[in-house]
LUMVEXPA-883828 format. One record per residue (C-alpha): y, z, x; residue in three letters. Coordinates in Angstrom, 2 decimals. Layout:
N
<rec><north>Y</north><up>Z</up><east>X</east><r>ALA</r></rec>
...
end
This chain:
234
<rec><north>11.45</north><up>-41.60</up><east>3.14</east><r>UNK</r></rec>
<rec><north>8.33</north><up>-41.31</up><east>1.05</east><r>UNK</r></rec>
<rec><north>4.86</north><up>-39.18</up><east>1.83</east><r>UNK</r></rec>
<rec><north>2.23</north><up>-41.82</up><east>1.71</east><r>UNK</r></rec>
<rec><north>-0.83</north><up>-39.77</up><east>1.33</east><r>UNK</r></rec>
<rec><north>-4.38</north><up>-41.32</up><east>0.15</east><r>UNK</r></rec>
<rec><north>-4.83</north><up>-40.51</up><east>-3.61</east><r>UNK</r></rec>
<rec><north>-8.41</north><up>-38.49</up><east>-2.82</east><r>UNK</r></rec>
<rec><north>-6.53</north><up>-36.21</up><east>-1.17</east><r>UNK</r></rec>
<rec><north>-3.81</north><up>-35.97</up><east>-3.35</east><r>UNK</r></rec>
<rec><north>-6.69</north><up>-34.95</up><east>-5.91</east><r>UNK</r></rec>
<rec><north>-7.52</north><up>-32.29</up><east>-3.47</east><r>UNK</r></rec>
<rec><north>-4.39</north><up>-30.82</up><east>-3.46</east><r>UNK</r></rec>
<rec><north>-3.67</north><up>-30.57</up><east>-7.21</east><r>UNK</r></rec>
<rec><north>-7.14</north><up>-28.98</up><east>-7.28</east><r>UNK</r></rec>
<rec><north>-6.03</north><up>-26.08</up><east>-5.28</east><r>UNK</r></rec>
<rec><north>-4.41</north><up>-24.90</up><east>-8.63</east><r>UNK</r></rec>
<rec><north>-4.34</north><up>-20.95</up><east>-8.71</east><r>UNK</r></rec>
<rec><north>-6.03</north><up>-19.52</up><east>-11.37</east><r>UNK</r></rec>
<rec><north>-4.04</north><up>-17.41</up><east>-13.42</east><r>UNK</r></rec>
<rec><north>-4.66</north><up>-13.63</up><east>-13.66</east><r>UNK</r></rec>
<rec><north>-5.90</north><up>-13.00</up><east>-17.16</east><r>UNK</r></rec>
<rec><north>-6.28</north><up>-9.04</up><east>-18.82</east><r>UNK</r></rec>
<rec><north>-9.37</north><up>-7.30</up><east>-19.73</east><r>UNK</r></rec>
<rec><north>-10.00</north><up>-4.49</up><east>-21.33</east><r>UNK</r></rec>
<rec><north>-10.28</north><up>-2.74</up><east>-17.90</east><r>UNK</r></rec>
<rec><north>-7.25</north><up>-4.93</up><east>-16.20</east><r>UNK</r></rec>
<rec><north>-3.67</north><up>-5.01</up><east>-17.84</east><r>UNK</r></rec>
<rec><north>-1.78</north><up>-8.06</up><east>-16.27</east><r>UNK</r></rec>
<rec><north>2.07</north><up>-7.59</up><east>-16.98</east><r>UNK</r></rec>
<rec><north>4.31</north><up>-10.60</up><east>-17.24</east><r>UNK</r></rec>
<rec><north>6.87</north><up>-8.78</up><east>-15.87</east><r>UNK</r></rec>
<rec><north>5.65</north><up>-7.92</up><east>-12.85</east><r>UNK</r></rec>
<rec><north>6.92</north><up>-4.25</up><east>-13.39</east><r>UNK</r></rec>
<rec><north>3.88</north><up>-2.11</up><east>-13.00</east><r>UNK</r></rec>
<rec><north>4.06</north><up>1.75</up><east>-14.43</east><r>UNK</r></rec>
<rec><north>4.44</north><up>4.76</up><east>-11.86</east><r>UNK</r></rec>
<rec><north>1.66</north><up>6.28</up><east>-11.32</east><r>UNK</r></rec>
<rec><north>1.25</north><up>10.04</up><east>-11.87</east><r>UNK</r></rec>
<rec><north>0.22</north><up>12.58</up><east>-9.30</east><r>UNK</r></rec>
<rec><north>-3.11</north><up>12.69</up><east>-10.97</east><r>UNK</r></rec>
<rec><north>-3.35</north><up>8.94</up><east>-10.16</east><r>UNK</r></rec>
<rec><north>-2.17</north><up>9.53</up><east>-6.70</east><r>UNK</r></rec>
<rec><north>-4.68</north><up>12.79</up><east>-5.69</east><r>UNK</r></rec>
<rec><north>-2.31</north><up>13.61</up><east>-3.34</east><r>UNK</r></rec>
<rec><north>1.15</north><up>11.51</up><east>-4.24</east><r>UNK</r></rec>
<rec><north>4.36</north><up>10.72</up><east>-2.46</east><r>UNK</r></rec>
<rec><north>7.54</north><up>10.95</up><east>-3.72</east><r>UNK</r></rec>
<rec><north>7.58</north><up>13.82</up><east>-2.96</east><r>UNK</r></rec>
<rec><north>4.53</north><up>14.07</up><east>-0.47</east><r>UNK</r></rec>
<rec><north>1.65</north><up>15.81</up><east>-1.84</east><r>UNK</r></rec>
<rec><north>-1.53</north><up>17.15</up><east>0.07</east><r>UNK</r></rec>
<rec><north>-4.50</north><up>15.91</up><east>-0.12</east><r>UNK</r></rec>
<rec><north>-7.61</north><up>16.12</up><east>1.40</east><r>UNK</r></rec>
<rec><north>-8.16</north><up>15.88</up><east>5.35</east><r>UNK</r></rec>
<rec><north>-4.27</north><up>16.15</up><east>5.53</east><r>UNK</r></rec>
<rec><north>-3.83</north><up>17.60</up><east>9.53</east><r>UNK</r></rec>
<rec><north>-0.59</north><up>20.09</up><east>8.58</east><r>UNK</r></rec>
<rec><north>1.70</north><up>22.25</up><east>11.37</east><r>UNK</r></rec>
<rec><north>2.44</north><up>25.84</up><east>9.59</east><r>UNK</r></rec>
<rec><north>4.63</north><up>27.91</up><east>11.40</east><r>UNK</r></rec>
<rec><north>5.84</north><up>31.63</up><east>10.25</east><r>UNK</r></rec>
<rec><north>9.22</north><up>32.03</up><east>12.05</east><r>UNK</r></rec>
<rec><north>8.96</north><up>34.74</up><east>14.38</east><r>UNK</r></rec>
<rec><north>5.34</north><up>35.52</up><east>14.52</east><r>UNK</r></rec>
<rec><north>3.94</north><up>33.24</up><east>16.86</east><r>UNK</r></rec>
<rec><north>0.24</north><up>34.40</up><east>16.25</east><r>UNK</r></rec>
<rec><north>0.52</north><up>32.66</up><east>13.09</east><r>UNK</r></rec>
<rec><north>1.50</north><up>29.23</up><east>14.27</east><r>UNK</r></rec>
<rec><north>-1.00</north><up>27.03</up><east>13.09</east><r>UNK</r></rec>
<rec><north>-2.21</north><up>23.30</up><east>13.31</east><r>UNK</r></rec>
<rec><north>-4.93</north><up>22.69</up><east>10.50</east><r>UNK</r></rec>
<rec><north>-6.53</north><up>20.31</up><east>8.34</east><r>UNK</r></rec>
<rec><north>-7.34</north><up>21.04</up><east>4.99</east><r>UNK</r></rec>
<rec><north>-11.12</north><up>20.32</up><east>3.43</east><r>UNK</r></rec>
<rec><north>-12.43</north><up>17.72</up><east>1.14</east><r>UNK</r></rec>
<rec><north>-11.69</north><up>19.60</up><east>-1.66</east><r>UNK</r></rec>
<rec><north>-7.92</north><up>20.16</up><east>-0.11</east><r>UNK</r></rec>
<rec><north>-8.31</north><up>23.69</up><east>0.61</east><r>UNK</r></rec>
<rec><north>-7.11</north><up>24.99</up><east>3.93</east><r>UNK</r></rec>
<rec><north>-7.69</north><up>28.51</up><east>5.86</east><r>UNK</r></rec>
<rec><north>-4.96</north><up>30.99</up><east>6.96</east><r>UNK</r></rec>
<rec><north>-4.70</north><up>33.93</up><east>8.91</east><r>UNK</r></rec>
<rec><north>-4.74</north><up>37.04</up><east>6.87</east><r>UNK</r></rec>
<rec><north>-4.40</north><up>35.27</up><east>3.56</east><r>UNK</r></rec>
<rec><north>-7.68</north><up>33.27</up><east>3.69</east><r>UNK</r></rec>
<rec><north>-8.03</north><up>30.37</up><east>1.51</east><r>UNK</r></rec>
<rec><north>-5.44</north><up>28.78</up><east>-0.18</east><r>UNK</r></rec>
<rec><north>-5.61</north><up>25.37</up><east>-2.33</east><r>UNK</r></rec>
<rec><north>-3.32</north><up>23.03</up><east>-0.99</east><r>UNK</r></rec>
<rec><north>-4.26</north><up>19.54</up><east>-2.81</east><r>UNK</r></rec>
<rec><north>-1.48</north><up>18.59</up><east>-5.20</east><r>UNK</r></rec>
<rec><north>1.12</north><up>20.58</up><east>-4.00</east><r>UNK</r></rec>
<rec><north>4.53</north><up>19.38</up><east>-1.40</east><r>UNK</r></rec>
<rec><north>4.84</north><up>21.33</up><east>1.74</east><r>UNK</r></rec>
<rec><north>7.50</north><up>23.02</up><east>0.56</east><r>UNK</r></rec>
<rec><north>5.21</north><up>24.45</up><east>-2.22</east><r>UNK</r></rec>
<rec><north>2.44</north><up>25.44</up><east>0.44</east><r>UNK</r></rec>
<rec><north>5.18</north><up>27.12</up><east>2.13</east><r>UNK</r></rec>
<rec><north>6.56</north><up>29.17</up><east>-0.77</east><r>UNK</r></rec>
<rec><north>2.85</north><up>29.87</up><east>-1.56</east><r>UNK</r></rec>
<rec><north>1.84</north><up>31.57</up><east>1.74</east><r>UNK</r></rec>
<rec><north>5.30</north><up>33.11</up><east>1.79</east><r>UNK</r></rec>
<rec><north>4.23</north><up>34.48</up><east>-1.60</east><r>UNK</r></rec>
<rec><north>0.77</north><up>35.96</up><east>0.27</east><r>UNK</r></rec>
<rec><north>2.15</north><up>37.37</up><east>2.90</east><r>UNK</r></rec>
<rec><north>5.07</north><up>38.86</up><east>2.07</east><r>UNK</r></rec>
<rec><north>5.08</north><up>42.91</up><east>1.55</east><r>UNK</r></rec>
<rec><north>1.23</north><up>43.63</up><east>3.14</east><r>UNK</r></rec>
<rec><north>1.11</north><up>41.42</up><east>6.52</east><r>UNK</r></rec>
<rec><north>4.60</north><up>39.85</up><east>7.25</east><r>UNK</r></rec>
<rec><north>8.35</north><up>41.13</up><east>5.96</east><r>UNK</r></rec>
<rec><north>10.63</north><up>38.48</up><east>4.32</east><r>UNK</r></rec>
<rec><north>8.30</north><up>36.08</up><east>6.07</east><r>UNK</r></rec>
<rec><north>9.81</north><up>32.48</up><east>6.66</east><r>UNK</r></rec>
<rec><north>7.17</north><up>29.55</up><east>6.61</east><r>UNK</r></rec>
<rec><north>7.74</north><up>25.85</up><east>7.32</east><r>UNK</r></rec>
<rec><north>4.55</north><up>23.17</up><east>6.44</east><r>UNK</r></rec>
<rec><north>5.36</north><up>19.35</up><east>7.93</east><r>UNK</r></rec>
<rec><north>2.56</north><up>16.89</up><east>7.80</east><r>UNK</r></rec>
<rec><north>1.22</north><up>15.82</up><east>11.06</east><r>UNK</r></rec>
<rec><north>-1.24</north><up>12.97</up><east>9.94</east><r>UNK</r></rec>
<rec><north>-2.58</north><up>12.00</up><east>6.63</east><r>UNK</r></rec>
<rec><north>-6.13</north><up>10.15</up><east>5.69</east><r>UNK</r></rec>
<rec><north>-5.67</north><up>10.18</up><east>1.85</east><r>UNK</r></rec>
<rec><north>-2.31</north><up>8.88</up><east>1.33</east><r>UNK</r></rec>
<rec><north>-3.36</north><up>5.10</up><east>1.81</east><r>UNK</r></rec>
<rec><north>-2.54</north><up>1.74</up><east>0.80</east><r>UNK</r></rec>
<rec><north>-4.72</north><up>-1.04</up><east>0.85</east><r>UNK</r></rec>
<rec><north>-3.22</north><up>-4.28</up><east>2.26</east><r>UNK</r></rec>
<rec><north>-5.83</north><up>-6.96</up><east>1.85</east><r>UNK</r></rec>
<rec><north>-6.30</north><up>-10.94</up><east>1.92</east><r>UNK</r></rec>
<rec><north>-4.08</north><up>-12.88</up><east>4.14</east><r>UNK</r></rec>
<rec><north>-2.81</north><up>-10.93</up><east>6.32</east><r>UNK</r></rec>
<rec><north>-3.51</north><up>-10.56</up><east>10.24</east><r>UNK</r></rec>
<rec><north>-4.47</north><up>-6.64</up><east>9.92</east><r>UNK</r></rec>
<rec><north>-6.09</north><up>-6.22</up><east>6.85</east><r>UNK</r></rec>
<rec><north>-7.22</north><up>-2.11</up><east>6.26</east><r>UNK</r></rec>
<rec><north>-5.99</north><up>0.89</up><east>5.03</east><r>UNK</r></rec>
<rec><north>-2.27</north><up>2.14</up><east>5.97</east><r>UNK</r></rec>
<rec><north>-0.79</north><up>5.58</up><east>5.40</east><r>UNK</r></rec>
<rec><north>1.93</north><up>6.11</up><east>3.10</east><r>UNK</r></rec>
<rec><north>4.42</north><up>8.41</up><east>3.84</east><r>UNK</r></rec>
<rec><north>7.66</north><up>8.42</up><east>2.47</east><r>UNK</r></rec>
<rec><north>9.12</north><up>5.09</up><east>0.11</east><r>UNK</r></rec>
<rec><north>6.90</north><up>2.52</up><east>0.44</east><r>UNK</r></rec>
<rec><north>7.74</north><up>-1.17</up><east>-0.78</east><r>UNK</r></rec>
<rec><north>5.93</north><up>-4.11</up><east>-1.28</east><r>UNK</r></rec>
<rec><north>7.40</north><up>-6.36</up><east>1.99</east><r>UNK</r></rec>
<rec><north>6.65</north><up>-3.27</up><east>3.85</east><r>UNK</r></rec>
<rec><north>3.78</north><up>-2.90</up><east>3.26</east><r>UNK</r></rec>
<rec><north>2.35</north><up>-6.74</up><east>4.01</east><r>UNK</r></rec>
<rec><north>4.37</north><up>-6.30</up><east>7.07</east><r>UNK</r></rec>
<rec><north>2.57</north><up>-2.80</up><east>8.09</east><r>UNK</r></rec>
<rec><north>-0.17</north><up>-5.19</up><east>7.98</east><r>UNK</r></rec>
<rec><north>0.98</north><up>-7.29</up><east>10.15</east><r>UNK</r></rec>
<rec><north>2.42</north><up>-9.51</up><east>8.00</east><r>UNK</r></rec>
<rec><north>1.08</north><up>-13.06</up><east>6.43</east><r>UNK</r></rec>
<rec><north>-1.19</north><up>-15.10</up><east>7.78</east><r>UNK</r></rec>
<rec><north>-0.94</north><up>-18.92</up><east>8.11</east><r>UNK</r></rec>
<rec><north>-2.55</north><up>-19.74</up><east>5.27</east><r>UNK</r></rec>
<rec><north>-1.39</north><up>-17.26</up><east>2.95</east><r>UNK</r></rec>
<rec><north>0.20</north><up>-18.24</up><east>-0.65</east><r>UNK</r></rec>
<rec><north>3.64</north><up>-16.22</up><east>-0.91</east><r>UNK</r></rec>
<rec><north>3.78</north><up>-16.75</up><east>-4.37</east><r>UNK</r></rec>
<rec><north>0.36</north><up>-15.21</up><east>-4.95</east><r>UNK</r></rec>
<rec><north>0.89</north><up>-11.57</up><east>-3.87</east><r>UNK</r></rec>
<rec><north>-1.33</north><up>-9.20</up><east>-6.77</east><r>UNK</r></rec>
<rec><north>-0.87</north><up>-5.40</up><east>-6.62</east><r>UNK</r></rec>
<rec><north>-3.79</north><up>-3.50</up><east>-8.50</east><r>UNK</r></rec>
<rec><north>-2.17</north><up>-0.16</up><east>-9.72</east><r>UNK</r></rec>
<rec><north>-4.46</north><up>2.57</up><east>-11.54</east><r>UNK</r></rec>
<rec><north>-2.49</north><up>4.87</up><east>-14.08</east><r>UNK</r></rec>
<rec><north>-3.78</north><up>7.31</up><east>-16.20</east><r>UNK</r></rec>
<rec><north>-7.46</north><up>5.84</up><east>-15.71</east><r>UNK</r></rec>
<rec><north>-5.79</north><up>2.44</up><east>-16.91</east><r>UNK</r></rec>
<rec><north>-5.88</north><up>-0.35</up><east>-14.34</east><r>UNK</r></rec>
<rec><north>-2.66</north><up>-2.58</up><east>-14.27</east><r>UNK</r></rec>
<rec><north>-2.33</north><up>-5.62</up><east>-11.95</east><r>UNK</r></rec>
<rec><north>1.15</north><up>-7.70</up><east>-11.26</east><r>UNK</r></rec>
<rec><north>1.63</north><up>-10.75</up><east>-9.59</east><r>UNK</r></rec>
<rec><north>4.87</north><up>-10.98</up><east>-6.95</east><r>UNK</r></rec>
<rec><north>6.35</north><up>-14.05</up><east>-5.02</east><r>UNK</r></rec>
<rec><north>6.57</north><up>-12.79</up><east>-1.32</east><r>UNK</r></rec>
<rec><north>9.53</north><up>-15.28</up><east>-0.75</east><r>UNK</r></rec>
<rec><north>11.47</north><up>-15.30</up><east>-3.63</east><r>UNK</r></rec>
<rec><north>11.86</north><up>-10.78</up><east>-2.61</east><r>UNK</r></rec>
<rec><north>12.50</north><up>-11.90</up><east>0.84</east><r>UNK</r></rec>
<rec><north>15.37</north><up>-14.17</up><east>-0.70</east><r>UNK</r></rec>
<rec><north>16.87</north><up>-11.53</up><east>-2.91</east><r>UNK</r></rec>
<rec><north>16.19</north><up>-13.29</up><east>-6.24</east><r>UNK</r></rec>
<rec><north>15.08</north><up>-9.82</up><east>-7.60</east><r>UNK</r></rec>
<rec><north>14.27</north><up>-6.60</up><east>-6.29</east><r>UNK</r></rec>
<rec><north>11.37</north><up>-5.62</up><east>-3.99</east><r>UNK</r></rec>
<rec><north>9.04</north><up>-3.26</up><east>-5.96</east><r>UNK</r></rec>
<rec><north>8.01</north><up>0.21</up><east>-4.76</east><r>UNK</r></rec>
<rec><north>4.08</north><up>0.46</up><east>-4.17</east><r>UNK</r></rec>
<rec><north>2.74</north><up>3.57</up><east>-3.95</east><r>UNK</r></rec>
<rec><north>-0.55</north><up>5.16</up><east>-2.61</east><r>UNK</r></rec>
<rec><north>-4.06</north><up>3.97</up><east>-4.06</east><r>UNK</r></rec>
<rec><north>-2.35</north><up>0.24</up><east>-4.99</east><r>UNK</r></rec>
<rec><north>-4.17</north><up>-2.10</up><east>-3.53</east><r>UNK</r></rec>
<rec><north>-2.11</north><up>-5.30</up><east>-2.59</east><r>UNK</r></rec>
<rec><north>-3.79</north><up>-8.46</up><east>-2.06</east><r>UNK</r></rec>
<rec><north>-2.44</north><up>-11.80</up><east>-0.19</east><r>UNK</r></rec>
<rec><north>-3.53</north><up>-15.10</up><east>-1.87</east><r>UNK</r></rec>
<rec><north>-5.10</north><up>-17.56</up><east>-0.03</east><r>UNK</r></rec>
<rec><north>-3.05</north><up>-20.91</up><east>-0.62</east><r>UNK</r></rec>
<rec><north>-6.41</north><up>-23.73</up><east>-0.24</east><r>UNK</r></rec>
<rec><north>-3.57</north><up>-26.69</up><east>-0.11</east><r>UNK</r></rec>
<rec><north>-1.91</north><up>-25.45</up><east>3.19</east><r>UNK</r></rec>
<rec><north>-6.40</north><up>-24.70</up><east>4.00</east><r>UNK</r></rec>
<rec><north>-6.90</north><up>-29.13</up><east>3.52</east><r>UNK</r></rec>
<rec><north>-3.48</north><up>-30.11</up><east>4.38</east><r>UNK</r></rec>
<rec><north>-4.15</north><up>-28.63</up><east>8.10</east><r>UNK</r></rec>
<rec><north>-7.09</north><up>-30.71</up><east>7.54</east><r>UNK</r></rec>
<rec><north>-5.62</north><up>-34.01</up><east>6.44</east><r>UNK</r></rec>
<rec><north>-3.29</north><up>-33.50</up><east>9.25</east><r>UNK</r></rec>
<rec><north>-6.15</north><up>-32.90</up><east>12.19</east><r>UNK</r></rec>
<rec><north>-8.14</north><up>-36.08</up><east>10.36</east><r>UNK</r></rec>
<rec><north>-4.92</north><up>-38.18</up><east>10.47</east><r>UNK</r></rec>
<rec><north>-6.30</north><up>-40.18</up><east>13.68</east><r>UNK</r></rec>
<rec><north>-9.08</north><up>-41.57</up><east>11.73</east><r>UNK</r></rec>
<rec><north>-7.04</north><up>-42.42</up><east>8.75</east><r>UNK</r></rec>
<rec><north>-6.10</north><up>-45.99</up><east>7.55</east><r>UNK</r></rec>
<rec><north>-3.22</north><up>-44.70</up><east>5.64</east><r>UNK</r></rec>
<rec><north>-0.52</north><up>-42.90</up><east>7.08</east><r>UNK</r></rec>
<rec><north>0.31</north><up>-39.69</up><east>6.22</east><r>UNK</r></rec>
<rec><north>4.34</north><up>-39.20</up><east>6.64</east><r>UNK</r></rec>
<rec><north>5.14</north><up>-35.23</up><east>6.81</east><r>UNK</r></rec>
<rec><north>8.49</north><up>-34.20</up><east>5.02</east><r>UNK</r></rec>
<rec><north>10.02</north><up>-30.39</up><east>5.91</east><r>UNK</r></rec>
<rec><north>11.01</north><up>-28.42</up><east>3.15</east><r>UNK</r></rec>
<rec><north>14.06</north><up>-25.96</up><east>3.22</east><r>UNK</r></rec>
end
């Protein structure tokens, strides 16, 4: 069975052509679609391990002193306030670290052998941006691994009319910015592995224009001359 489609709109279609991402000398595009970890410079306040960064809302607990059981939030510059030690810079370092360091502060003068846990409770800068088409666009936390289908699908997932083969993740790394393209269904299908994003990439969901005037072909078909026949794909 053959698609008989009217040739204008055939034109249409090959129109739709993406362009191709092309480098600057402020945008590396890699071929390979590998794009460079970023540092924890890059990241403010990175995962892998979780860093802190600022507005981080943080549970500190010193085991057996209940007056110092505290739920805070540190500042915009990542600092936080603590009973009896006062300020203590927490951006860049892993709760474990912030633990050791107010461990470090109040052992001998205020608390003996003191025993501190630090867990995260909500975080504001450890975002990824999931943009384009998608059904929730926005900003999403990042907490833990983070990978690329997980990410679109934190967002909801793709939208009707998104391209899967046009999925472009904006990385900076050391004040270089790096972009790779990604084909959504060709992860989902296990032809190669799907890459880790981290916090700070921005991912962005092409629009695919041919599914855009094929939906239109297809709600103009009544007023058509020529048929249009519609073949599935697998």
């Amino acid at each position: 069975m053959k698609a008989l489609v009217p040739g204008f709109l055939i034109l249409l279609l090959l129109g739709c052509a993406k362009a191709p991402l092309i480098s600057t000398p402020e945008l590396q595009v890699l071929e390979t679609g590998e794009l460079p970890v970023p540092t924890r410079t890059d990241l403010l306040a990175a995962n892998r391990p979780y860093l802190i960064g600022p507005f981080d809302k943080l549970k500190i607990d010193v085991f057996g002193v209940e007056e110092l059981q505290r739920e805070v939030q540190t500042d915009a510059s990542g600092r936080l306030s603590f009973p009896l030690i006062g300020v203590v810079e927490a951006a860049g370092s892993t709760p474990g670290e912030l633990a050791a360091e107010i461990e470090r502060r109040l052992a001998g003068r205020f608390v003996r052998n003191p025993q501190v846990t630090v867990n995260l409770t909500e975080t504001v800068s450890q975002v990824i941006t999931v943009d384009g088409q998608v059904d929730k666009p926005g900003l999403y936390p990042v907490i833990g691994n983070m990978t690329l289908v997980r990410a679109v699908a934190t967002a909801g997932g793709v939208s009707e009319f998104a391209s899967l083969d046009d999925i472009v993740v904006f990385r900076t790394v050391n004040g270089q910015r790096f972009a790779a393209l990604y084909n959504l269904k060709a992860i989902r299908r296990g032809a190669y592995p799907d890459p880790e994003v981290f916090a700070n990439d921005v991912v962005v969901v092409g629009d695919s224009q041919a599914r855009r005037i094929f939906r239109d072909i297809l709600q103009a078909a009544p007023l058509l001359t020529t048929p249009i026949v519609v073949l599935s794909r697998n």
